[in-house]
N, C-alpha and C positions, 0 to 999 in steps of 0.2 A: 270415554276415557277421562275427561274433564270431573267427571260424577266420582269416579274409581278415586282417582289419583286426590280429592278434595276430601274424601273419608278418611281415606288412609292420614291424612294431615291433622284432621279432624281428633281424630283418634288418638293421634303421636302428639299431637301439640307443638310440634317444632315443624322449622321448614326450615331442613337440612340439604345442602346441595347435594349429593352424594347420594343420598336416600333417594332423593326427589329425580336424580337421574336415572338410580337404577329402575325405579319404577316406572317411571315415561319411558323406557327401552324396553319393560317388559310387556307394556301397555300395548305399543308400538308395536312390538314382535307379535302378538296374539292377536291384533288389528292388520298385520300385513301392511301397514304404513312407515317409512321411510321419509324422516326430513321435520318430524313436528317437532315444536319449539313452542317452551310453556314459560310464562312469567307469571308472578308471584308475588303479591303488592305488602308480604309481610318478609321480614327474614328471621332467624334465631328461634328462639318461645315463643312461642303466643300463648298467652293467659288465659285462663278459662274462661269463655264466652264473649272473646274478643273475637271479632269477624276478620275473613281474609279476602280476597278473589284470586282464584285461579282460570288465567286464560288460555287457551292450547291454539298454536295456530299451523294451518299445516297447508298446501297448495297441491293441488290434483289436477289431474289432467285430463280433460273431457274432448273423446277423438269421434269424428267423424265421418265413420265409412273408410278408418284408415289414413284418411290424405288431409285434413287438418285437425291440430291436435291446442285444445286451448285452454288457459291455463286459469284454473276456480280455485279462489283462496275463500278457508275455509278457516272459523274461530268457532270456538265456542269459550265461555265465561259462566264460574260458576261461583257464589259466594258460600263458603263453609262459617262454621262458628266452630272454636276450640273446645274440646272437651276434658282436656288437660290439666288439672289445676298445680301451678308451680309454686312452691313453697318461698 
């Protein structure tokens, strides 16, 4: 998801809230995951071949036979570079 959602960034050259959420929700829906939560160490444009990191963090539940259920936090971090060049 981390990989998807940093292309698409890559790609667009902006890091748009709106954007950036529809796609962590569709990211999310076609992973069957509920509750991940991404931060973004750039906002606005990013300029051609300026770097960014996008982080995803999300927490899963690892049960037991049933009777104990415990709780695995889970990131991944990925660094993209802009292919956008803004005039």
């Amino acid at each position: 998801m981390a990989n998807d959602l940093t292309r698409s960034i890559e790609i667009r050259g902006e890091v748009d809230n709106a954007t950036i959420n529809a796609e962590l929700t569709r990211l999310s829906e076609a992973a069957g995951l509920e509750g991940v939560t991404v931060e973004i160490d750039k906002t606005g444009r990013v300029q051609f071949g300026d770097s960014f990191t996008v982080t995803l963090r999300y927490t899963g539940n690892f049960g037991i036979g049933g009777v104990v259920s415990v709780p695995l936090p889970f990131h991944s971090t990925v660094v993209g570079r802009s292919e956008k060049y803004w005039k």
